[in-house]
C-alpha positions in Angstrom: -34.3 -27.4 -7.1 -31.5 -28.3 -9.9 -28.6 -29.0 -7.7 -26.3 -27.8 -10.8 -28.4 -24.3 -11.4 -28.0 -24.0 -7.3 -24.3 -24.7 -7.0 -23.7 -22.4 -9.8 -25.9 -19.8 -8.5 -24.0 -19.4 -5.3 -20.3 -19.5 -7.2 -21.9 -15.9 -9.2 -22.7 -14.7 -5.6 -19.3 -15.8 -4.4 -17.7 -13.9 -7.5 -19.8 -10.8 -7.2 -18.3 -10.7 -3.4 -15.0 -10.7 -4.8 -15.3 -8.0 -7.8 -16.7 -5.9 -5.3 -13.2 -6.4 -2.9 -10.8 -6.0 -6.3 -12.9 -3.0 -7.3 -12.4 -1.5 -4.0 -8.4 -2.0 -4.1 -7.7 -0.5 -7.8 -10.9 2.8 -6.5 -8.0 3.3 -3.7 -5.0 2.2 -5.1 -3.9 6.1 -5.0 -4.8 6.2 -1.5 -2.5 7.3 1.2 -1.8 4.4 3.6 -4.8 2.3 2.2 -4.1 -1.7 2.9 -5.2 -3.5 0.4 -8.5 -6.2 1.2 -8.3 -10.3 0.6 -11.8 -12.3 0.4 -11.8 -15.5 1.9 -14.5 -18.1 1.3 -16.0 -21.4 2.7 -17.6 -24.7 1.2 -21.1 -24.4 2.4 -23.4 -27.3 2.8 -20.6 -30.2 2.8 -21.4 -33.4 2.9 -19.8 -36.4 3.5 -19.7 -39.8 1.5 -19.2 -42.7 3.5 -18.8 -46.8 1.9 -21.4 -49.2 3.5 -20.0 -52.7 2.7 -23.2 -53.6 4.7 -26.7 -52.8 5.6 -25.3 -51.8 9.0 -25.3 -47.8 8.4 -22.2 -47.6 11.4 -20.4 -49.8 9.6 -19.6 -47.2 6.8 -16.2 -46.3 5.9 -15.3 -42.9 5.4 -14.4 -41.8 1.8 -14.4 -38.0 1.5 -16.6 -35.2 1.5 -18.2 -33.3 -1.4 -18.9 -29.3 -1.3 -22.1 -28.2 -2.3 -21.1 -25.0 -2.8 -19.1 -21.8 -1.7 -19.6 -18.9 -0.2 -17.7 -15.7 0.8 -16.4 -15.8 4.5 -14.6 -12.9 5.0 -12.8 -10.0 4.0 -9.4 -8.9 6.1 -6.6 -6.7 5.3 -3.4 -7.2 4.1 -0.9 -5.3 6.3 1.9 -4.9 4.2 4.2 -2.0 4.1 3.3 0.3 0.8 6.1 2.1 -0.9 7.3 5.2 1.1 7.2 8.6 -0.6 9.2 11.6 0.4 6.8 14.8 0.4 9.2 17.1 2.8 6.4 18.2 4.4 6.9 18.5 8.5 3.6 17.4 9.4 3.6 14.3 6.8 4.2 10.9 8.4 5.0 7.4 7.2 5.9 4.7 9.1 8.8 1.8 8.1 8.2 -1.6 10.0 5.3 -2.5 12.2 2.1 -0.5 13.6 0.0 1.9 13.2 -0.9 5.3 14.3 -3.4 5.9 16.9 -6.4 8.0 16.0 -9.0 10.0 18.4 -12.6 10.0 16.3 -16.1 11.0 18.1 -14.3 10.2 21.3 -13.4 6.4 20.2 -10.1 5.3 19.2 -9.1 4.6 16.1 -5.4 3.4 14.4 -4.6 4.0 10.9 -1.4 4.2 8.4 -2.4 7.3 7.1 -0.2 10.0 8.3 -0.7 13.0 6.2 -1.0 14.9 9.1 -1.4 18.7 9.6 -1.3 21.5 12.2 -4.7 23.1 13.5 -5.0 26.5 14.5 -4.4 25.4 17.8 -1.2 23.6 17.4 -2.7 20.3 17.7 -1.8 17.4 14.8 -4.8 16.2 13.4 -5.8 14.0 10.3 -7.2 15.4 7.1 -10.8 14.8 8.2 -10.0 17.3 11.5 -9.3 14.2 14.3 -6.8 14.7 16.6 -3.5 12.5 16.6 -2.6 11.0 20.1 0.8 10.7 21.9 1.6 8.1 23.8 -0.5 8.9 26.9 -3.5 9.1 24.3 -3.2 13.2 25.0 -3.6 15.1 21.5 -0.2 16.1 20.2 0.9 19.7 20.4 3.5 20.6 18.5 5.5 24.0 17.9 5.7 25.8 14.6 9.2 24.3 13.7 9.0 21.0 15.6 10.8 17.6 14.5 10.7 14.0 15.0 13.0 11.6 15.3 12.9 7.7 14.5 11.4 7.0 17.4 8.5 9.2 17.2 9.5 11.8 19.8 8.6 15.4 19.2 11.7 17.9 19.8 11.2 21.9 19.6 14.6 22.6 18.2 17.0 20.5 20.6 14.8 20.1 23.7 12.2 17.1 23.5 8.3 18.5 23.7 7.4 15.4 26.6 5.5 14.0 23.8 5.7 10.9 21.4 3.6 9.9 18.5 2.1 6.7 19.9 2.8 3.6 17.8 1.3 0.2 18.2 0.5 -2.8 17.2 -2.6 -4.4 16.7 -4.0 -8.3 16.8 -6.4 -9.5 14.5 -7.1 -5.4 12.8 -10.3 -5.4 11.2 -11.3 -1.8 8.8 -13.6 0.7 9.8 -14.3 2.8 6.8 -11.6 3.1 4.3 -8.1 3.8 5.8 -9.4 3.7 9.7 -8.9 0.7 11.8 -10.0 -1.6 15.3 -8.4 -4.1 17.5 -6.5 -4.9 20.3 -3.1 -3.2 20.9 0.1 -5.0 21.3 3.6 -3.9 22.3 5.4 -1.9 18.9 9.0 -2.1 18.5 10.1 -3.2 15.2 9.6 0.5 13.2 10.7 4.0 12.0 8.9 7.0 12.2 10.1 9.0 9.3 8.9 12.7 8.9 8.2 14.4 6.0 7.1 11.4 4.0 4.0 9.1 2.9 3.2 5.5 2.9 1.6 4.8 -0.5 -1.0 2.2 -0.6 -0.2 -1.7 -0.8 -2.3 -2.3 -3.5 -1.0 -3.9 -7.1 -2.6 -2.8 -9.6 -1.4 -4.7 -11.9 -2.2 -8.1 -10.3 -5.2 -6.3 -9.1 -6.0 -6.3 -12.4 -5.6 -9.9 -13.5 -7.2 -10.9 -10.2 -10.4 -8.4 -12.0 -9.8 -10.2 -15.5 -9.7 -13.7 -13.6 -12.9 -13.1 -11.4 -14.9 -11.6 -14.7 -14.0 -15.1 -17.0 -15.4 -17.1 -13.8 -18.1 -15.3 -13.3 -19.3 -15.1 -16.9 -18.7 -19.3 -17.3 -21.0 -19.5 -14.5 -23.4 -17.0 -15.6 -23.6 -19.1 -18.9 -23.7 -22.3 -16.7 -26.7 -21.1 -14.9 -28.5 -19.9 -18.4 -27.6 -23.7 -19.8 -29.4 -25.4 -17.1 -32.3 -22.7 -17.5 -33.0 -23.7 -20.7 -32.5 -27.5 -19.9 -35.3 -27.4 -17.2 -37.3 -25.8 -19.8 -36.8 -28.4 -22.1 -37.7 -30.8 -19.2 -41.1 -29.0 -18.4 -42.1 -28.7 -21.8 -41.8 -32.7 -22.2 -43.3 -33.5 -19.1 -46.3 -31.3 -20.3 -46.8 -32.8 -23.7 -46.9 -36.9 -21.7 
């Protein structure tokens, strides 16, 4: 196979991977809480070159290594704080600092940023798709018609605290589930403000979203032309060989 049409081939694949993650990040961009997603890549196939001053292969000096191509790795998010909105709204949350809201969903636990919270019939907070917001204790959250919070994330009816705190945590390593949901494991939250009545906007910039869009389309396009140049060249190839 043309090592060229191959090389070029896998950079289109590579570049489709990462329209699809800056196409993601500008659909939520409007999204409450949303943390914005980075593609990583890795060479693939690398091989090293080596300087043989003899025939005797171990005597070969290492001179570098040459990628045959790259691929897309991974995708993580960036956990950045997004811009904080006030909506005045009791039962909207936003957190200033570190960690993450934890999340009850199907029985599993869940963490997200999104805190656009609102009372059930019931009392209970609960997320905008109906799952319940945990305390501290990872009990659902109960919470009186004209309840507050303060900094800290305890509940108080009035003057007189509830027993109950919105838990906050940290996570290590947080990988998404869904759009604005996410796993890991849980580490110790300190550095952070609950603030009530307001909205963490989402972390994604457009505008370098944008050029990062622009930038991906030019590469992808070079090698799309690449790949059509080397086409025709084996063609060309094919047709000589056919005419010996």
């Amino acid at each position: 196979m043309n090592r060229g049409l191959y090389i070029s081939t896998m950079g289109m694949l590579a570049n489709m991977a990462q329209l699809d993650t800056i196409s993601n990040n500008l659909a939520n961009a409007d999204t409450t809480g949303y943390k914005k997603d980075e593609i990583t890549f890795k060479a693939y196939l690398k091989k090293e070159f080596r300087n043989y001053d003899s025939v005797d292969i171990k005597k070969g000096k290492h001179v570098g290594y040459m990628e045959t191509a790259l691929v897309a790795d991974e995708t993580k998010p960036i956990i950045s704080q997004g811009q904080i909105v006030k909506t005045n709204n009791p039962t909207d949350f936003s957190i200033f600092g570190d960690g993450f809201f934890k999340i009850e969903k199907n029985g599993e636990i869940y963490y997200s940023r999104n805190g656009e919270f609102k009372r059930n019939q019931d009392g209970f907070l609960i997320t905008s798709d109906g799952d319940y917001v945990l305390d501290s204790n990872n009990k659902h959250i109960q919470v009186p018609e004209n309840f507050t919070v303060d900094e800290s994330g305890t509940i108080y009816n009035g003057t007189q605290s509830t027993g109950q705190k919105i838990s906050i945590v940290n996570l290590k390593n947080p990988s998404k589930f869904g759009i604005n949901l996410f796993t890991g494991n849980e580490t110790i939250s300190s550095n952070y403000k609950v603030i009530q009545g307001s909205i963490e906007k989402s972390n994604v910039n457009t505008l370098k979203e944008m050029i990062n869009l622009i930038n991906a389309n030019r590469a992808f396009s070079i090698l799309e032309k690449s790949v059509q140049t080397q086409d025709t060249m084996t063609g060309k190839i094919i047709e000589s060989a056919q005419r010996i």
